[in-house]
N, C-alpha and C positions, 0 to 999 in steps of 0.2 A: 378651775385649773385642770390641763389635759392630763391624764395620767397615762404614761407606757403598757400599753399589750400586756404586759409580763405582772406591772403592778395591778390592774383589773382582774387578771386570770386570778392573781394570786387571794383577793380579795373574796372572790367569788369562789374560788374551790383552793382553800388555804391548805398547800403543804403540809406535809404531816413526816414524821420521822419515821422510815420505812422498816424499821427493828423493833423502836419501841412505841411507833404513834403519836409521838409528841407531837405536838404543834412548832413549824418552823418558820423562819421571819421570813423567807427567799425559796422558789422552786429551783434557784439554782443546785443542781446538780456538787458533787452527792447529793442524796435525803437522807442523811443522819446526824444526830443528833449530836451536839460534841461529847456525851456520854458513850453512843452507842459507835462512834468512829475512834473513841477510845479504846475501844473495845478491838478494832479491826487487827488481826497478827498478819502483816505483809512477809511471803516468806522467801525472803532472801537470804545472800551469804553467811555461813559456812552450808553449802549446800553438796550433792552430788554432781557432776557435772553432766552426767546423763540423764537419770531421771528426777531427778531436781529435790529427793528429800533431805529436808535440812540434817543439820549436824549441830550438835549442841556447841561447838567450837572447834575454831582450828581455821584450816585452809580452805578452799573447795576442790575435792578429788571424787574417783569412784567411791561408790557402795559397795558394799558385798554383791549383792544381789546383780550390780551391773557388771562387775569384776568376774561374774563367774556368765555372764552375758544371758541372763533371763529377761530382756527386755528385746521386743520384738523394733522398738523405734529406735533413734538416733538422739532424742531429747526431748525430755517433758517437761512441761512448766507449769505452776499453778500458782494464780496471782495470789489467794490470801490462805488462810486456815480456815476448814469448814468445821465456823463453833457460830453461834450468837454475835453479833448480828448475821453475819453473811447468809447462814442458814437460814434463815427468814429471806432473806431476798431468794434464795433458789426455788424455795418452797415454794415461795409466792408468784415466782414465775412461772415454775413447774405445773402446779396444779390448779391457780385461780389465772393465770394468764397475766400476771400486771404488769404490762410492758413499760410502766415506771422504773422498775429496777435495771434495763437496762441502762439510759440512761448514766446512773450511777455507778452501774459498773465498769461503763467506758472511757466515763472521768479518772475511777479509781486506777483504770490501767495506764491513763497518760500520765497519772500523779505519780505510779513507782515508776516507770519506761520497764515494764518487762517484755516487750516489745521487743527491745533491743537485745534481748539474746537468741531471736528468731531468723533463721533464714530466709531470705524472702521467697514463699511460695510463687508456683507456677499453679497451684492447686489447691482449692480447700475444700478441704469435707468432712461437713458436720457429721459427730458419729450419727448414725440414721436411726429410728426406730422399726418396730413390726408394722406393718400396714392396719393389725388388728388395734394397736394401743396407739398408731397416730388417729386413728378413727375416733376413739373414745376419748383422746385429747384434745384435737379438734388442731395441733400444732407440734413439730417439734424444737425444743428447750435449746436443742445443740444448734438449731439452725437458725432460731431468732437470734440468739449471741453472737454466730458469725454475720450475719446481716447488719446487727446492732450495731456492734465490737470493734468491727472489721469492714470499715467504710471507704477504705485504701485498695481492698483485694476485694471489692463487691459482685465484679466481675468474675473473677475467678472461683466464686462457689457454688461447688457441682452437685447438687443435692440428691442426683440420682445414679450416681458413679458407683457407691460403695450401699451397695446394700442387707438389711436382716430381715433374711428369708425366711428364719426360723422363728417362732412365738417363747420366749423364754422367758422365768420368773424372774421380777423386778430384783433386781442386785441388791437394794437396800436390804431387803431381807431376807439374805445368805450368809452364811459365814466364809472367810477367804479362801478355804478350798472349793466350797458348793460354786462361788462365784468363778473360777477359774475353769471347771465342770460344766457347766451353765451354759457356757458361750461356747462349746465346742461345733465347728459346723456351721455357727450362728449367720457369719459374716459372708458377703462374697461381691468379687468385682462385677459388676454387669457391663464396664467397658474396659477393659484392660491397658485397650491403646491409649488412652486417657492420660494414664498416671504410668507408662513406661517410659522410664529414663527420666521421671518427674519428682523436682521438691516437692514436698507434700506437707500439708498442713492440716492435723486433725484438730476438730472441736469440739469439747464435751463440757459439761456445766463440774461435774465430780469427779475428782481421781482418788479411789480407796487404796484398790487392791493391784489397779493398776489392769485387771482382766480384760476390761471390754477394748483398752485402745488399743493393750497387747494382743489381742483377738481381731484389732481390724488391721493392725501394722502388718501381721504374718501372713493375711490373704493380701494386701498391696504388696508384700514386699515380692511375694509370688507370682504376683499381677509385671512384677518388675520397675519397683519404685524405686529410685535412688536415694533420696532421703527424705525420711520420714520424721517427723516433730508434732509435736502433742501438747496443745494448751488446753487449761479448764479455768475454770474460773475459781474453784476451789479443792485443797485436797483435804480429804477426811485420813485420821490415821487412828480411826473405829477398827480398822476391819484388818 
């Protein structure tokens, strides 16, 4: 009996649930487990309508924080909550490379359509890192997800437009002011013409404290961006 491509791969290097390891029936995308996709908090409405943190109920309007216009962008979005599972999958991206997870994460973005509160860029640019920690990485996190992620606008991402010239300590661990102190200076346009009079589409794996994209929004917007917008794949609300 001939078996399909998909049934042999699957047989020979079986699936596994990428949270918790289980063993799963199909490499179909997601890879998790219906425990571990139980688990997943999609964050949608009642949200802010600028920078997208939810609201325990009600309508979707500003924040405080956008009300009094502390946000260097136009709109941010983060597809889920950064707890178990999803943190496992960035990790796993982040620092073993397992380009499995994206996959999974671009299924999870057609399954909400958060998509659909996006402008359609003219531009996109992974938030970048230092040349000293892409060396020791060996890749950047924010620019496999737009590659991954973002198969529509493949063209349009500019990986050497917005660059960090500066070496600064990893954000995870800072506290909310250190992190907003951190990235002073950090950022800077290397083509200006690029992104003047340009939508813009930033992309970054984590949104805590909100520092690094408010940090790369303020030298585009100085660069003379029109609008500027900010997806991640997850927001932490640690910090």
């Amino acid at each position: 009996m001939f078996l399909p491509f998909a049934a042999i791969h699957d047989l020979l290097f079986p699936p596994r649930c990428l949270g918790c390891a289980l063993r799963l029936g199909s490499s179909r995308p997601p890879l998790l487990c219906p425990d571990c996709a139980a688990d997943l908090v999609v964050l949608g409405s009642p949200l802010c309508t600028c920078c997208g943190v939810p609201f325990p109920g009600g309508a979707d309007h500003l924040c405080g924080d956008c009300l009094l216009g502390s946000h260097g962008f136009d709109l941010a979005r983060s597809l889920l909550q950064y707890k178990p599972p999803v943190s496992d999958l960035i990790l796993s991206l982040k620092f073993t490379g397992n380009l499995a997870t994206i996959a999974t994460i671009r299924e999870l973005m057609a399954r909400t359509g958060i998509m659909d509160h996006f402008t359609e860029p003219e531009i996109v640019l992974p938030v970048p890192l230092h040349v000293d920690r892409l060396r020791q990485r060996g890749f950047n996190q924010a620019m496999v997800l737009a590659k991954g992620c973002l198969p529509q606008w493949q063209k349009r991402i500019a990986p050497l437009v917005l660059r960090r010239h500066q070496p600064t300590l990893p954000q995870s661990s800072l506290s909310g002011k250190e992190r907003r102190t951190n990235l002073i200076r950090a950022f800077s346009v290397a083509e200006p013409a690029v992104v003047r009079g340009a939508v813009v589409l930033l992309v970054d794996d984590v949104y805590t404290t909100g520092s690094t994209v408010n940090a790369c929004s303020k030298v585009l917007r100085t660069a003379g961006a029109k609008r500027i917008e900010v997806l991640t794949v997850a927001r932490s609300f640690a910090g």
